[in-house]
C-alpha positions, -999 to 999 in steps of 0.1 A, spaced: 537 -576 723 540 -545 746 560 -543 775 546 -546 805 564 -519 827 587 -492 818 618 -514 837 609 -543 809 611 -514 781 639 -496 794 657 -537 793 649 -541 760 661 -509 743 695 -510 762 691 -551 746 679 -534 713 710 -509 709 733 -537 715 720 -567 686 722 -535 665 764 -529 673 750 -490 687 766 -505 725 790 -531 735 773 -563 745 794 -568 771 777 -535 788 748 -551 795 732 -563 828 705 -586 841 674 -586 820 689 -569 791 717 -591 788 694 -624 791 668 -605 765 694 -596 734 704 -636 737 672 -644 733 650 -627 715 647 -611 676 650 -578 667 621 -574 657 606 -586 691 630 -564 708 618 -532 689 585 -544 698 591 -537 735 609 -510 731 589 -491 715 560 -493 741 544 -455 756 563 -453 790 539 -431 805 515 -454 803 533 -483 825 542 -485 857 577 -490 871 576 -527 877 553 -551 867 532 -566 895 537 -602 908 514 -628 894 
């Protein structure tokens, strides 16, 4: 599953270096923090690895 804006990518690759020992857990904040608790690695990489040119900033309210 892609990420739907480049602040939910940008979350998940600060969550993605951490499960992988690359940056201290405790560094995290907010969405990333909540996101390397709860989610795989895999799933993680998944988001990460979305084109950021091709999302906008933040993801518009439903």
């Amino acid at each position: 599953m892609p990420a739907k804006s480049q602040a939910q990518q940008k979350a998940a690759g600060a969550a993605l270096s951490a499960k992988r020992g690359e940056t201290k857990k405790s560094e995290l904040k907010g969405a990333s923090k909540s996101m390397e608790k709860s989610m795989s690695e895999k799933e993680l990489q998944e988001f990460a690895e979305t084109d950021r040119k091709t999302l906008p900033k933040k993801k518009k309210a439903e």
